[in-house]
C-alpha positions in Angstrom: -9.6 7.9 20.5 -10.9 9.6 23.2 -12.9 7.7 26.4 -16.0 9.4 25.4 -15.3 8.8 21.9 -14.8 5.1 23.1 -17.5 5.0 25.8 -20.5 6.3 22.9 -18.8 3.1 20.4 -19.2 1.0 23.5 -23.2 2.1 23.9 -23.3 1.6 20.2 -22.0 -2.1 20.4 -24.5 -3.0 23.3 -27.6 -3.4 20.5 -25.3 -5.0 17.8 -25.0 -8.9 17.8 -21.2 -10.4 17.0 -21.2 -11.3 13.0 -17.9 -13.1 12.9 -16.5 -16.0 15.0 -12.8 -17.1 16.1 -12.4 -21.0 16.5 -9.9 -23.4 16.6 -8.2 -21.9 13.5 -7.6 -18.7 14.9 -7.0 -15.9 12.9 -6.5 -17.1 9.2 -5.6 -14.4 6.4 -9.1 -15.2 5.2 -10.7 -14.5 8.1 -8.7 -11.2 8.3 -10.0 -10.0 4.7 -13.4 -10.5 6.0 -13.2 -8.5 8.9 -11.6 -5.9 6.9 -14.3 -6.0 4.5 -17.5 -5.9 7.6 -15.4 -2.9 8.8 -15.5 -1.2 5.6 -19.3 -1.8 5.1 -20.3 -1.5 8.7 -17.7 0.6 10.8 -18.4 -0.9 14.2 -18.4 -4.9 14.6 -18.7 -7.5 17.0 -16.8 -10.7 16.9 -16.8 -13.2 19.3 -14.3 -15.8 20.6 -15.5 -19.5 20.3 -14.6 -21.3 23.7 -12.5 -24.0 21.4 -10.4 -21.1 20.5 -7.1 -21.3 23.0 -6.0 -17.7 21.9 -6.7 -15.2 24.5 -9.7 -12.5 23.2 -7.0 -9.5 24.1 -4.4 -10.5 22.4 -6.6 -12.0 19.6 -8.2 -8.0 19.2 -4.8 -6.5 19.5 -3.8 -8.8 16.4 -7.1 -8.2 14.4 -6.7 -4.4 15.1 -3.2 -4.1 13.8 -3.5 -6.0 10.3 -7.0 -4.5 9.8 -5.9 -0.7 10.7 -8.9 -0.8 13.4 -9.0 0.4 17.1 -10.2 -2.0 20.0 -13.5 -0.6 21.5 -13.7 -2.7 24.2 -13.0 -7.0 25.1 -15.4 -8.0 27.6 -14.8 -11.7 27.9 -15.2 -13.5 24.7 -16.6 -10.8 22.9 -14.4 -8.1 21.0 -15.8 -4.5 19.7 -13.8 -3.3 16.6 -13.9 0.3 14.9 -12.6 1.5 11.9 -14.2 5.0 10.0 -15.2 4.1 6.7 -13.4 5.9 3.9 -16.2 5.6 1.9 -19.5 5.8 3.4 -19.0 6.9 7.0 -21.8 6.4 9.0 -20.7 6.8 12.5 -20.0 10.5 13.9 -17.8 10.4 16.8 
């Protein structure tokens, strides 16, 4: 991905609200099918880390983007930007 690839995701992500949330549990395999699933159906998402979470965000995105096949947008503090292009019904042109 490019930097202005990444920077137009990153103005994209500014109007979107986080839909999932990491707590104590961490990542769970459940959690992971989910995400999997919101990337599918929405290509760009928003997650954000609970403060009872003791996982640090980067390394929480870097683990989310490997087992979902996703790229990190962007981690600004407890909040992590995810992409993946749709196979089916791509919406976002980058």
């Amino acid at each position: 991905m490019t930097t202005k690839q990444r920077a137009y995701l990153k103005s994209l992500a500014m109007n979107i609200d986080p839909i999932y949330q990491i707590g104590k549990s961490s990542i769970t395999p459940e959690f992971t099918t989910g995400i999997s699933e919101a990337l599918e159906a929405r290509e760009l998402i928003k997650i954000s880390v609970l403060k009872n979470c003791a996982d640090d965000p980067k390394e929480l995105a870097g683990i989310l983007s490997e087992r979902t096949g996703s790229e990190v947008v962007q981690v600004i503090g407890k909040k992590i930007v995810l992409y993946k292009r749709s196979k089916k019904n791509p919406k976002i042109d980058i």
